[in-house]
GUVOSE-391224 format. One line per 8 residues: number of its first residue (from 1); for each residue x, y, z of N, C-alpha, C. Coordinates in steps of 0.02 Angstrom, whole numbers. Layout:
<recs>
NUM) X:Y:Z:X:Y:Z:X:Y:Z; ...
</recs>
This chain:
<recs>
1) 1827:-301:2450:1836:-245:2404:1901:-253:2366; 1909:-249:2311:1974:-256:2259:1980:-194:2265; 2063:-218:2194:2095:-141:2191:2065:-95:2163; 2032:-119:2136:1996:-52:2082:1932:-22:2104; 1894:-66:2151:1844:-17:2206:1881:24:2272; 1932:11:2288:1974:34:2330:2014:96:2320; 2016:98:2234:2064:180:2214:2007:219:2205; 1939:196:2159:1879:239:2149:1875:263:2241
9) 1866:233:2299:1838:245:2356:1897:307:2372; 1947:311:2360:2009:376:2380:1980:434:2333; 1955:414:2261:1950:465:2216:1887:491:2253; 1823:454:2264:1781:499:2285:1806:542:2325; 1849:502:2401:1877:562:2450:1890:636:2445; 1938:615:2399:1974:682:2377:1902:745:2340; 1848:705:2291:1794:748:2270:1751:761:2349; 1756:728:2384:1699:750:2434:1717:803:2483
17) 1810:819:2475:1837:858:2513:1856:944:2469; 1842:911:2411:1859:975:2336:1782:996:2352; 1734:954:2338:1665:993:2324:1648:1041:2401; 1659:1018:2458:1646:1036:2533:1683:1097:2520; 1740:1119:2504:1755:1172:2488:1737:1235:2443; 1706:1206:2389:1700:1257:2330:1642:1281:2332; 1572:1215:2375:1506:1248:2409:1510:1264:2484; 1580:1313:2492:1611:1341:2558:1571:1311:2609
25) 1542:1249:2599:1537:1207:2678:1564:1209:2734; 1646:1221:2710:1706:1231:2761:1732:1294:2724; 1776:1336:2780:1804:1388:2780:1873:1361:2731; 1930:1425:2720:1988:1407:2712:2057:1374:2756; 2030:1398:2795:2058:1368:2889:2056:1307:2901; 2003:1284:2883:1988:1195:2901:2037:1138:2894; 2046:1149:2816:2091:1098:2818:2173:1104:2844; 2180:1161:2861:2282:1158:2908:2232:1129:2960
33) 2178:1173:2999:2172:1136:3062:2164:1048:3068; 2102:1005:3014:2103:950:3013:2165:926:3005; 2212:956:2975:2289:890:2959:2324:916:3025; 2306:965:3063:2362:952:3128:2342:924:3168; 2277:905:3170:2221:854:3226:2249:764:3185; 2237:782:3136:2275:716:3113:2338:694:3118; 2412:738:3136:2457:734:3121:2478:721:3222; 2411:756:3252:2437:731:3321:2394:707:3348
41) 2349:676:3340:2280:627:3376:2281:562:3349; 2262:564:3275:2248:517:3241:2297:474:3217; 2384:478:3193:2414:469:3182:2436:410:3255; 2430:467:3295:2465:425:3349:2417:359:3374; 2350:348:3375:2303:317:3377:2333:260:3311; 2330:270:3264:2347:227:3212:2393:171:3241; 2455:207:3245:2509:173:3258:2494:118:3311; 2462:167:3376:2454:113:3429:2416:38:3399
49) 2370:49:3369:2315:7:3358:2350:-23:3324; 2393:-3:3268:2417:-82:3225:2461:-117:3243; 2491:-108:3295:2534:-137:3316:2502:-183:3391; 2449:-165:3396:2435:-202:3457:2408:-266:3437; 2411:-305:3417:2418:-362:3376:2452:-452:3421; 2438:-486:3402:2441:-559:3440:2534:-571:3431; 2567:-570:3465:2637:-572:3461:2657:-677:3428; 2691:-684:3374:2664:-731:3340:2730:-758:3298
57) 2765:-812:3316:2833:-825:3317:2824:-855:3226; 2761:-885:3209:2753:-912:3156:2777:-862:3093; 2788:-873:3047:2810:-818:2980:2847:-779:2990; 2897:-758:3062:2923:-714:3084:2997:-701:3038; 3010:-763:3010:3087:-741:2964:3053:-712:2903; 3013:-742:2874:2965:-710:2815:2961:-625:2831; 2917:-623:2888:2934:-556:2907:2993:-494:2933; 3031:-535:2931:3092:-490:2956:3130:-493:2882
65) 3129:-550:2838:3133:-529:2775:3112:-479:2729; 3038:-457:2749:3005:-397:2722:3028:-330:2759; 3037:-343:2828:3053:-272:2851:3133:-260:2836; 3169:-300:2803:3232:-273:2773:3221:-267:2717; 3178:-289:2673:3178:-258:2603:3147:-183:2597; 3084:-181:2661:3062:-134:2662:3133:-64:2667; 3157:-73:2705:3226:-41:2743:3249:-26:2675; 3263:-69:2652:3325:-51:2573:3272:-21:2524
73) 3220:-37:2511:3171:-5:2460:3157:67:2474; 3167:83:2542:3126:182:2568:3215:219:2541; 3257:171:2561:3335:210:2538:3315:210:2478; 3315:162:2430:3330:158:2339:3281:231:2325; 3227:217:2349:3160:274:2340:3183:349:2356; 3234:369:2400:3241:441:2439:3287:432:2364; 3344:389:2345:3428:414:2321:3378:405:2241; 3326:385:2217:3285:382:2155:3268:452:2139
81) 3223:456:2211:3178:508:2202:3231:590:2193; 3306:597:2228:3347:642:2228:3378:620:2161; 3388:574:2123:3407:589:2076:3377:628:2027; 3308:595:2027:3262:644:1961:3252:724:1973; 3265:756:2044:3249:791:2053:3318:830:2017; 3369:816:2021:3443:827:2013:3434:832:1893; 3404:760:1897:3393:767:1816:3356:829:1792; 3318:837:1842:3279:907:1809:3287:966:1814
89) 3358:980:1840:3382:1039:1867:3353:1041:1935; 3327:1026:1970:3294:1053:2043:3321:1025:2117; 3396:1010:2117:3386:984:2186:3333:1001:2233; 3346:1078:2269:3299:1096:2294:3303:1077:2387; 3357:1086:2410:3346:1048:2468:3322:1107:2498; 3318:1177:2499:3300:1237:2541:3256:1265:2516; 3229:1270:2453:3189:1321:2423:3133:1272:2362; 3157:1229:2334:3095:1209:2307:3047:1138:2340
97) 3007:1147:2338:2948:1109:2376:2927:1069:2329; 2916:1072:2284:2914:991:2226:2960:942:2223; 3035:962:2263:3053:915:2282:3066:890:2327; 3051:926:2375:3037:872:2445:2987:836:2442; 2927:860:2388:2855:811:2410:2873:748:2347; 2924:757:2305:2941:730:2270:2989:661:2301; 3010:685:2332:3058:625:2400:2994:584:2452; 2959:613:2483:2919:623:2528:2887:551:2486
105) 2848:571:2420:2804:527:2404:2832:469:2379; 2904:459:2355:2923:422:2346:2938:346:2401; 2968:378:2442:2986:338:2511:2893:315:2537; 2853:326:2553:2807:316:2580:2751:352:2539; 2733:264:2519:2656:249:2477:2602:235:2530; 2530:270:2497:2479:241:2532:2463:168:2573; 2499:146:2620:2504:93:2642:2457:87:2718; 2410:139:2722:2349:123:2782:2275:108:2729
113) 2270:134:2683:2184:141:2670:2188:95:2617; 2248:97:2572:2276:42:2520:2300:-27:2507; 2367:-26:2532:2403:-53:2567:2383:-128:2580; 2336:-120:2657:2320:-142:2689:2263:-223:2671; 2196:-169:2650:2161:-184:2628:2143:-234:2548; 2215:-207:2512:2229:-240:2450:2254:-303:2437; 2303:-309:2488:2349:-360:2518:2293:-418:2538; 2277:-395:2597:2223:-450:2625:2155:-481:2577
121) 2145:-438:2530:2099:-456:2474:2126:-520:2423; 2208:-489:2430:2254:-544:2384:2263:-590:2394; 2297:-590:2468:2339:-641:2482:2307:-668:2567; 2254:-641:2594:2223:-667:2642:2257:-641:2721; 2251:-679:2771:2282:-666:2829:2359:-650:2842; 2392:-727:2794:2455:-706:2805:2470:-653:2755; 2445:-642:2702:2457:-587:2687:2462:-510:2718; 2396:-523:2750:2404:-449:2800:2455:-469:2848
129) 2468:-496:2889:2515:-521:2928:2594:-474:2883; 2598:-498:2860:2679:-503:2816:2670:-401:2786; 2612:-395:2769:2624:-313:2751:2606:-272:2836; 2608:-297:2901:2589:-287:2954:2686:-274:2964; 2709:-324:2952:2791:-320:2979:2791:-282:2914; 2801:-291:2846:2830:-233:2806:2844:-169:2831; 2760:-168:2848:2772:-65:2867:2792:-63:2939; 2809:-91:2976:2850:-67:3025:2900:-24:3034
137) 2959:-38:2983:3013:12:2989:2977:55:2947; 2966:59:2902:2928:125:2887:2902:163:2923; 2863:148:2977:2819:179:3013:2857:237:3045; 2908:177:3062:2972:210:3132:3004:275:3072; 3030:274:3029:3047:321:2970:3006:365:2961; 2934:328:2959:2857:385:2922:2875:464:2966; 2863:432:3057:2879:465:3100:2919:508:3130; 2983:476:3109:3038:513:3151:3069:556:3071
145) 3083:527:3017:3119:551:2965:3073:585:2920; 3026:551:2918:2944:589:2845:2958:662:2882; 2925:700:2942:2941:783:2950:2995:817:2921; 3078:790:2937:3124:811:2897:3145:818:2827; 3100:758:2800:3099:749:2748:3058:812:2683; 3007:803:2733:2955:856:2724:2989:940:2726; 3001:948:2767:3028:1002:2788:3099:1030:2742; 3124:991:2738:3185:995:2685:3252:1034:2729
153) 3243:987:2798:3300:1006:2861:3298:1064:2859; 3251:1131:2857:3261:1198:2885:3233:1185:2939; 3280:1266:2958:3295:1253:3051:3246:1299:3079; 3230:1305:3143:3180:1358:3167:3197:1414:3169; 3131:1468:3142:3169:1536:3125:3169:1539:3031; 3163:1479:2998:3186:1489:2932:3132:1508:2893; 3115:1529:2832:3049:1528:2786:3030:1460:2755; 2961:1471:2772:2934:1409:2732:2899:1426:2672
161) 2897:1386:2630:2869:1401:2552:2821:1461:2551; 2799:1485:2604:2706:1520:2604:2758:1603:2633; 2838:1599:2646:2857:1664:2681:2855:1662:2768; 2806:1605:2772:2795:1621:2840:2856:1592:2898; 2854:1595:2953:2930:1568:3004:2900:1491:3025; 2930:1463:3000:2943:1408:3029:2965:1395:3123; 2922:1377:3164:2934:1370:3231:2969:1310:3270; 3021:1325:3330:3046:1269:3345:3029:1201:3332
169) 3048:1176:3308:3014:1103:3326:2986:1079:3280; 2960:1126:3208:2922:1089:3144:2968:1073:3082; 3016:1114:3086:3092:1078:3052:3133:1029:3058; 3187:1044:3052:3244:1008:3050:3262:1022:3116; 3310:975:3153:3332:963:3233:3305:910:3258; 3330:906:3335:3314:851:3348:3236:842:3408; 3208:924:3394:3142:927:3434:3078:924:3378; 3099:913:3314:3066:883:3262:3034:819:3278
177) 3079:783:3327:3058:706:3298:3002:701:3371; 3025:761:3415:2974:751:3478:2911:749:3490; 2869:727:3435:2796:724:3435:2746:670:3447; 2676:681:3459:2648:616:3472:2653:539:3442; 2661:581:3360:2665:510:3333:2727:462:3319; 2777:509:3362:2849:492:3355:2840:453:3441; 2841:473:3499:2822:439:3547:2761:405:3569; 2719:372:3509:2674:322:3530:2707:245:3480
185) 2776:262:3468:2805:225:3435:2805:158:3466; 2874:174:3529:2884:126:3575:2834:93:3624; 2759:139:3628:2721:108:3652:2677:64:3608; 2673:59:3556:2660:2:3491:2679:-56:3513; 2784:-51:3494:2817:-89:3515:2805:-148:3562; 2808:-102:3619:2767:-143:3674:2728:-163:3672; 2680:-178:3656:2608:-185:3662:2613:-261:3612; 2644:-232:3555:2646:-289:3482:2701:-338:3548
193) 2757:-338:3559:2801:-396:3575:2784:-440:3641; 2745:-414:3701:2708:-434:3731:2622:-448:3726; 2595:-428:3679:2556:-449:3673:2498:-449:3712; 2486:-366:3729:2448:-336:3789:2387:-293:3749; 2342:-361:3801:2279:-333:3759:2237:-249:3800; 2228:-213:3763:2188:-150:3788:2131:-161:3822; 2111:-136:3856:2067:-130:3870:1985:-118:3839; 1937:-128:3816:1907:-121:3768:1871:-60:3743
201) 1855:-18:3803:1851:54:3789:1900:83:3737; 1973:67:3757:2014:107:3747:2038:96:3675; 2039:15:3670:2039:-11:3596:1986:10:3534; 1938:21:3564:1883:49:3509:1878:115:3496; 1927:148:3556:1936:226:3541:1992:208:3493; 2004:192:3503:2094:199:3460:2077:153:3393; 2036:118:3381:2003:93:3320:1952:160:3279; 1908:181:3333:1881:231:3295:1928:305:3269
209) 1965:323:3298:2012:367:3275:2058:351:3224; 2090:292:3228:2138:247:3153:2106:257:3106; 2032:246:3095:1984:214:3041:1979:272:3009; 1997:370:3039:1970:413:3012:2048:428:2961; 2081:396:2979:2156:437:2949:2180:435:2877; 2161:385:2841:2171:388:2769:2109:445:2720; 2035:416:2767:1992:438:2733:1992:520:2725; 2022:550:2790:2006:627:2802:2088:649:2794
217) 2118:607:2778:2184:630:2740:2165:663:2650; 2140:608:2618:2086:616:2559:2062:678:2546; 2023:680:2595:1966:737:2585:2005:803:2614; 2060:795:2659:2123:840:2668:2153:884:2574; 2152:809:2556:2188:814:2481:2158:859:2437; 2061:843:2432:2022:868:2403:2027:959:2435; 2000:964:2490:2030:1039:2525:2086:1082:2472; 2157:1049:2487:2196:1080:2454:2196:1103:2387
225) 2160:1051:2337:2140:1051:2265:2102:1098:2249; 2058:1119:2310:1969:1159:2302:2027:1252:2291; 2067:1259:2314:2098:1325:2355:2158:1328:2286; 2145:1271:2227:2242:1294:2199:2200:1308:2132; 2243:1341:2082:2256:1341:1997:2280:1274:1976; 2211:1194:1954:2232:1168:1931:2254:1139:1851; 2249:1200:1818:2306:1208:1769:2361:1226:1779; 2400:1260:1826:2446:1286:1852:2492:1218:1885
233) 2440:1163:1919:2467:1108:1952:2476:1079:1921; 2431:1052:1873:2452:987:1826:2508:1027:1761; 2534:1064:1792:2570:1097:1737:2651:1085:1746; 2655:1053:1812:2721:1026:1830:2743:980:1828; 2781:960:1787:2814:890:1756:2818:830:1814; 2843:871:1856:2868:829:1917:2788:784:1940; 2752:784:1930:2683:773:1964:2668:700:1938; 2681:718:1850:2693:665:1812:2754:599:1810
241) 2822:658:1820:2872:596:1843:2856:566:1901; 2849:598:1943:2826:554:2007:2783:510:1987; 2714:516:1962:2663:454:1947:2697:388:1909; 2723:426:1869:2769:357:1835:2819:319:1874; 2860:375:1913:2913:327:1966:2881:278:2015; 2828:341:2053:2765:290:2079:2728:232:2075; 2713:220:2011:2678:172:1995:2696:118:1962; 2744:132:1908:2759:103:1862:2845:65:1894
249) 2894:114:1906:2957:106:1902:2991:74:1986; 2941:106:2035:2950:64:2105:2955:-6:2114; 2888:-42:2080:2861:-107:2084:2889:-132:2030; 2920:-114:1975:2967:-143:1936:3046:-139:1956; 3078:-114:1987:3139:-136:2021:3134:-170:2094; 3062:-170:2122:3065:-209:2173:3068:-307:2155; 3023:-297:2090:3015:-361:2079:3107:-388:2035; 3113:-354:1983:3192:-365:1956:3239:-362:2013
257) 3245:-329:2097:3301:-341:2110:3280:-422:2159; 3212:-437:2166:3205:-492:2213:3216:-565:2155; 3199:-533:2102:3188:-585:2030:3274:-611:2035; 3305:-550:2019:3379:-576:2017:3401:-615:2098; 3393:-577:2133:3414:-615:2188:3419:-682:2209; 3343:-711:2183:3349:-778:2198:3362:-829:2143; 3427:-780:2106:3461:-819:2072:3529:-850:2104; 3520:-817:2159:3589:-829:2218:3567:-883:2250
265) 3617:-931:2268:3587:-991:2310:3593:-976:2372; 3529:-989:2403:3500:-974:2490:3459:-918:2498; 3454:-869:2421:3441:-785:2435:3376:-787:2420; 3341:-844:2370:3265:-833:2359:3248:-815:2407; 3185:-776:2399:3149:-769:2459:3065:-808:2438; 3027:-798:2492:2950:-864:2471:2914:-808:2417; 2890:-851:2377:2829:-807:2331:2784:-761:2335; 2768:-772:2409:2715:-727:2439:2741:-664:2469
273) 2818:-661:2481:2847:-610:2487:2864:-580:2434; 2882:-603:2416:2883:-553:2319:2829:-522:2311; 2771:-568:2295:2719:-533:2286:2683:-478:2319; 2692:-488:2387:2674:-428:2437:2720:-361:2431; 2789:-364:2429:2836:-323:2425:2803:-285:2356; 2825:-312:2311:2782:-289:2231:2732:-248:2247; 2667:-281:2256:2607:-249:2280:2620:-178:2330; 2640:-187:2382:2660:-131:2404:2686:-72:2386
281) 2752:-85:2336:2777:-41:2310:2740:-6:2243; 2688:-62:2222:2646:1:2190:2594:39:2188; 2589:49:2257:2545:97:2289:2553:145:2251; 2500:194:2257:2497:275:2247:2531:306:2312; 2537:389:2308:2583:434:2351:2537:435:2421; 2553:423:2460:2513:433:2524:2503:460:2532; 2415:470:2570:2364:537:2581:2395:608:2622; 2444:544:2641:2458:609:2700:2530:660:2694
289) 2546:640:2622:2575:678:2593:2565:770:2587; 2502:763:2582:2451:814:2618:2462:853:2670; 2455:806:2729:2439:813:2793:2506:833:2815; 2581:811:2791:2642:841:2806:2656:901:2775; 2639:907:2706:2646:984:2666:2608:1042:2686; 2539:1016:2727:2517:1085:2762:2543:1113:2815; 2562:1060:2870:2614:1051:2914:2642:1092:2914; 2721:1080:2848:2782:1098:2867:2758:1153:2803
297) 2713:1155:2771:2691:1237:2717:2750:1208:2674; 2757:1157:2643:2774:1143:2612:2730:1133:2540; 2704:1191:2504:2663:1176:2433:2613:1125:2437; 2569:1127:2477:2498:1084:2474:2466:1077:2412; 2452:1117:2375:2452:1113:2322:2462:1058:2261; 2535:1060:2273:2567:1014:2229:2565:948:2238; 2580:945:2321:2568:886:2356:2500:843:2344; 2441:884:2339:2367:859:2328:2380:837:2257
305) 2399:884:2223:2424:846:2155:2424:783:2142; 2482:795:2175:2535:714:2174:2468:669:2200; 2447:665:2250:2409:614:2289:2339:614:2242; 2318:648:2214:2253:657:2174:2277:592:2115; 2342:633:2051:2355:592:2005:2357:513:1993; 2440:494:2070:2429:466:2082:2386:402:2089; 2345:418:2142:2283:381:2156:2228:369:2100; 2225:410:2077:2174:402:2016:2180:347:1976
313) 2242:356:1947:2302:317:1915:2303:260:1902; 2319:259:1991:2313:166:2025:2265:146:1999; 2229:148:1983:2131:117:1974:2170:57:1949; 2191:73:1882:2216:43:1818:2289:4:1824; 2334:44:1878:2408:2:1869:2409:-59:1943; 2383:-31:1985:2376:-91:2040:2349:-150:2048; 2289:-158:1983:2239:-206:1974:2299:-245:1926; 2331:-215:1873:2364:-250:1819:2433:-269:1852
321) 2463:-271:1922:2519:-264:1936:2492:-327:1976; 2443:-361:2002:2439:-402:2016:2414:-433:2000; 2391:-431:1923:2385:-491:1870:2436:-528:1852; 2499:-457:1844:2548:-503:1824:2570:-553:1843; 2593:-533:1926:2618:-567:1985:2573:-635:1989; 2512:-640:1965:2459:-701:1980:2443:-724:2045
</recs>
């Protein structure tokens, strides 16, 4: 499957989760409940599974090369994404929610249903291999830092966008980071560096639960879309800067700062890392951009936005972003 059957397959998502709603198939309830079943079942299932993987000394500097670019690319993306928010008048670290999902989507692109799948279409095994170490530190970030991020460090006790109280532990602090998908981290870890195979029951549970998390993130997305004013949504600039930072302006300073780099002698890095890094960074906003804004009631809404536009988007800039690259 290419890139461009791969963004149509998200766009249906999102319609199959908008239409399920509007022919009240599902209640209004459904979708907070589906993204907190996702945010503590499925998530944590994910993690385990991709990391349980053949421990594999081959490409390993290649890869530890990607998981430090990765590292410096989610910083450039948070201090990017706070600048524009800053250009537009909106910091927003307590009270507006377009720009946390505005940070949020920046730092972490669709890199399970996208990502993944795009890569390996491109560039084959070692390709998946090499975007396998990419998102690692991400992951560890997705997990422990994406909630705070989300949340916009309010503390328990505080209001969230909707009025309602925010409860121990879904904010800012350090019982934020105490959740499933934050402690099935180190058991990844393990599993990836020794090289411990599951059991096969247990592997196909944890395969069938991974497999649901991008798709019903999607249809999460569609939910939120079915319930908002979208003239009201697409009416916020930010939705648009984001798509452009997203798509366009990520994967163009990823490639100019690796382009310049290996104008330094010893600093090139191999081709296939460029190209993967690139590719990566021009993902669309991750599904689960969603799945954290219902969460932390951080403007779902806007968030579906973002992940709707986005994605749509991609059809057209992800196919041409790796033409360039060849």
């Amino acid at each position: 499957m290419n890139a461009v059957s791969l963004s149509l397959v998200m766009f249906l998502l999102i319609v199959a989760g908008y239409g399920a709603r509007k022919l009240k198939v599902v209640d209004g309830h459904f979708g907070t409940s589906l993204a907190n079943f996702i945010f503590n079942i499925v998530f944590p299932a994910l993690i385990v599974r991709s990391m349980n993987i053949p421990f594999n000394v081959d490409d390993l500097r290649n890869g530890a090369v990607l998981m430090g670019i990765c590292a410096v690319v989610m910083g450039a993306m948070f201090f990017l994404a706070a600048g524009a928010n800053a250009a537009t008048g909106r910091i927003g670290e307590r009270t507006d929610a377009m720009a946390r999902i505005l940070r949020f989507a920046m730092m972490f692109p669709n890199y399970t249903f996208m990502a993944y799948p795009v890569i390996e279409a491109l560039y084959g095994k070692t390709g998946l291999f090499y975007v396998t170490m990419y998102t690692m530190p991400m992951r560890v970030v997705f997990y422990t830092l994406g909630p705070l991020v989300m949340a916009g460090m309010r503390k328990a006790g505080g209001a969230a966008a909707d009025g309602t109280t925010i409860r121990e532990g879904e904010g800012g602090g350090w019982k934020a980071l105490l959740n499933p998908a934050v402690l099935s981290i180190p058991i990844g870890l393990l599993l990836y560096v020794f090289s411990v195979e599951l059991p096969l029951p247990l592997a196909k549970s944890l395969d069938y639960l991974a497999s649901v998390a991008t798709p019903m993130g999607m249809v999460v997305s569609g939910l939120a879309l079915a319930d908002s004013d979208l003239r009201r949504l697409f009416s916020e600039g930010r939705v648009f800067l984001l798509t452009a930072m997203r798509l366009v302006l990520a994967p163009a300073l990823v490639w100019g700062a690796l382009t310049l780099l290996a104008l330094v002698p010893g600093l090139a890095v191999d081709p296939l890392v460029l190209k993967v890094a690139v590719i990566f960074s021009a993902m669309p906003a991750a599904s689960s951009t969603t799945i954290f804004a219902l969460r932390f009631r951080t403007d779902p809404d806007r968030a579906a936005a973002a992940v709707f536009v986005t994605t749509v988007l991609s059809i057209l800039t992800v196919p041409l972003a790796a033409f360039l690259l060849g």
